[in-house]
N, C-alpha and C positions, 0 to 999 in steps of 0.2 A: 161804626157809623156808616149809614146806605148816603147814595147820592142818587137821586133821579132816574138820570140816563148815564148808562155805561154801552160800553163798545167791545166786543171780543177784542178787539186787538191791545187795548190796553190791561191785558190781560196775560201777554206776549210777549217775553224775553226776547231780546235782538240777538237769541244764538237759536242758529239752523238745526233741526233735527239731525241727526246723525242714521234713520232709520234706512230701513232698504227699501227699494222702491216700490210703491203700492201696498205697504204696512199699512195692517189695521189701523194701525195705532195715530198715525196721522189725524184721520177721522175723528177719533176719540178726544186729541188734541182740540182739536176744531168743537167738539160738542160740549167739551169742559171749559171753554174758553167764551160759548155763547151761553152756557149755562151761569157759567159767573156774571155772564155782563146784565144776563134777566133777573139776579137774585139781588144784584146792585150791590154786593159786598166791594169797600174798599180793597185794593190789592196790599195794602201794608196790612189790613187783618185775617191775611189769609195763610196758613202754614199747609205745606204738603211734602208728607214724609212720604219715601218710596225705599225699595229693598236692593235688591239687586236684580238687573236682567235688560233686556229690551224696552218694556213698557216701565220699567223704574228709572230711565233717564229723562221720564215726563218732566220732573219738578225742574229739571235746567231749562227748561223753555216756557215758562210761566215765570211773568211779573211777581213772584208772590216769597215769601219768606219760604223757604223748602230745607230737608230735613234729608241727605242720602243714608241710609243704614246699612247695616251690614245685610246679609243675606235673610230674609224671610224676618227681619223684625221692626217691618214700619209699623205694626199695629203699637205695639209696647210703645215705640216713642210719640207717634200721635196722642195716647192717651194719657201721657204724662204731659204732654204739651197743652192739655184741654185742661188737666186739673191746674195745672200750676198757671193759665190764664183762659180761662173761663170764656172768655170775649171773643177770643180766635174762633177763625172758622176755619175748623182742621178738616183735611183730606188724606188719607194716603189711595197711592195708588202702586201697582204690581202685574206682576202677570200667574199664570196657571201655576207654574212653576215655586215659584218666589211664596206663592199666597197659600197654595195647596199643601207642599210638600216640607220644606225645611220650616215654613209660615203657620202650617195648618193649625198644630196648637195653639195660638195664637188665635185665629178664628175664631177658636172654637168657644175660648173664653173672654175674646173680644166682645161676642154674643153674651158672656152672663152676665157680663158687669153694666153693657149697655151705656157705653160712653156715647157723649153727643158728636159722632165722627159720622164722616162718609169712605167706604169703599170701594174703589173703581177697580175691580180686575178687569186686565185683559186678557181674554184668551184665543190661544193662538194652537194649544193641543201638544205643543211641542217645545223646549227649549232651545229657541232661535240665537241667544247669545252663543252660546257655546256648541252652534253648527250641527244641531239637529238631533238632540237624545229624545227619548220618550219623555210625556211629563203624566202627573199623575192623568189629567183629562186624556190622554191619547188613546186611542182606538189600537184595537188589538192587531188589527192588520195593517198599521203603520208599519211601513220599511222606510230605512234611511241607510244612508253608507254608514254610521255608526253604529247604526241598529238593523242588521239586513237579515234575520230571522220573523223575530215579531215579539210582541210586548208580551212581557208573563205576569204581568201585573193585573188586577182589575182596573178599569177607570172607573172615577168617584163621578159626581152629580153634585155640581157644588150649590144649584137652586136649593135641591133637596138637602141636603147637610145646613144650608144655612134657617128651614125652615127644622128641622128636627131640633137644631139649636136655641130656635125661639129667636132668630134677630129678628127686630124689631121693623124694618123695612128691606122686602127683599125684592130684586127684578134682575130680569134678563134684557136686552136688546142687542141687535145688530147692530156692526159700525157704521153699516152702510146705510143703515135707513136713522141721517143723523139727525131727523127733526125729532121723532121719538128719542133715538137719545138724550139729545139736549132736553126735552121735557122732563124722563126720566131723572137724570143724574141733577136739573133744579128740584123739583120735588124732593130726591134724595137730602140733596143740601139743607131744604128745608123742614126736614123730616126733624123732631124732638128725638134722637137715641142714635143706635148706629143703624148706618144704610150700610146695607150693601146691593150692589149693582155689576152682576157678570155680564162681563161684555165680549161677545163674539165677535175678532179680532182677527182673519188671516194673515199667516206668515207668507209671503209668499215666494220665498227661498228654499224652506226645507220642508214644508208640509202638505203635497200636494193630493192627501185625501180633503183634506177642507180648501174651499177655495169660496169665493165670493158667489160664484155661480151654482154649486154644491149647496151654500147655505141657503142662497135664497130658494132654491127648491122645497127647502126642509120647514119653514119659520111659518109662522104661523100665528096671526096677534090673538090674546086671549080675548075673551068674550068682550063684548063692553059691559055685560050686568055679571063679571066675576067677580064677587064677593071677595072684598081684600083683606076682611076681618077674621077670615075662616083660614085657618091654618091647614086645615085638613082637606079643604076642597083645594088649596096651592098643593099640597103636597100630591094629591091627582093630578094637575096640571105638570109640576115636576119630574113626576114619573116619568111621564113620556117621553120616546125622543123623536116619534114619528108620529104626528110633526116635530117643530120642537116650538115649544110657543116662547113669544116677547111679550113683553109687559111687568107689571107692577102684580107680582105672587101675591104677598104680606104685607099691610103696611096695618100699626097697631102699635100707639104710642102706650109706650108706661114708664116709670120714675127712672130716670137714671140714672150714671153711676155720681153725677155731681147734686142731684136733690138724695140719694142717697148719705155722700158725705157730709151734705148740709145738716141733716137730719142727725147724723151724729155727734156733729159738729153739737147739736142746737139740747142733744141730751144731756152731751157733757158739761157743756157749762151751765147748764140746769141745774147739775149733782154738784158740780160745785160751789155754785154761789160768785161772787164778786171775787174774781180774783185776787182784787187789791188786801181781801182782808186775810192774803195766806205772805207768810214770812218764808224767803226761798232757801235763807239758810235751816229753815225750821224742816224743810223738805228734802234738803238734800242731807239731811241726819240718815234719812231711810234706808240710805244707800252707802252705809261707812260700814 
């Protein structure tokens, strides 16, 4: 059930962030919390599963039914949380780490099934809980005291992985420009399938190639007559990192995973007829 007018703060757990100072993630707090109050969703029908890391201690400072998991598996339990009640307005949220790397599979078929979720990464390029390793987004010439050679990894491009996968709504924004986000992540919400929404996030502890003033040099809004229908023209926009553009890549509803189960739901008992006219001991013969 919607009510009229809602308020970010009723949206706001009476426990203090625990982040470090000038965290992205703050902001992000702030844009998910004016996004809920624009979508007018009650806070008892709102679940928000998160994994482990920095940006997964989101769900303890929201009003709202939340969901901690283990490392890299809010998606899994979101999407059990959506079938098994339908009505919730599920969110998970995570970071680069958490979503990309132990998480990624997860993702990947997050995208096939097309569950009616939203997700929020945060990204920060680096694993900020556990004081500065590489994560999959980080740049090659990251040095950290943990890490003081450099990354031997490639970094991924998670706009672009999530349009190669076909999710269903995909976008970037800054934390810092939170009016776009909050547009962003309502639209998300309000999007039929899964959103996803990567969010640019500095750390500002251990990651000082990205910093607020780094990104905003780089960003870049997409067109206003970019075509959100064209897979292929986001996935040009993704390419890039110079600039790096914000905005809404994908967005392009199709059946999800719950009018999928409906649909099978609605064959089988087609095939079978009135349930009433089958005897159970007559069924469970099959199986002696």
């Amino acid at each position: 059930m919607k009510l009229a007018t809602k308020t970010p703060d009723q949206y706001r757990s009476p426990v203090n962030p625990t982040w470090c100072k000038d965290c992205g993630d703050y902001k992000v707090l702030d844009a998910l919390t004016s996004a809920l109050a624009e979508v007018g969703v009650e806070s008892h029908d709102i679940v928000t599963t998160a994994g482990v890391g920095c940006a997964s201690r989101l769900p303890f400072y929201l009003n709202t039914y939340g969901f901690h998991t283990v490392h890299g598996r809010a998606l899994p339990a979101a999407i059990g949380i959506k079938v098994a009640n339908r009505e919730r307005t599920v969110i998970s949220v995570g970071g680069d780490g958490d979503a990309f790397s132990i998480g990624g599979n997860h993702f990947i078929h997050t995208s096939r099934k097309n569950p009616d979720i939203t997700y929020v990464v945060m990204d920060n390029e680096i694993y900020g809980l556990t004081k500065g390793q590489n994560s999959p987004t980080s740049h090659e010439d990251l040095l950290t005291k943990i890490n003081p050679y450099q990354v031997v990894e490639d970094r991924i491009n998670p706009v672009l992985m999530a349009l190669s996968f076909n999710t269903s709504f995909i976008a970037r924004a800054f934390c810092d420009e939170t009016e776009q986000l909050k547009n962003i992540i309502a639209r998300a919400i309000r999007h039929k399938g899964f959103s996803f929404v990567h969010v640019l996030s500095p750390c500002t502890q251990y990651n000082e190639k990205v910093t607020y003033d780094s990104l905003k040099k780089r960003i870049v809004a997409l067109p206003e007559n970019h075509d959100r229908q064209d897979r292929l023209l986001g996935m040009k926009y993704a390419f890039t990192q110079e600039p790096l553009y914000t905005g809404i890549f994908y967005e392009r509803e199709r059946p999800t995973l719950l009018d999928k189960l409906d649909h099978i739901k609605e064959m089988s008992m087609a095939e079978i007829g009135n349930p009433k006219n089958y005897n159970l001991q007559d069924i469970m013969k099959q199986f002696e």
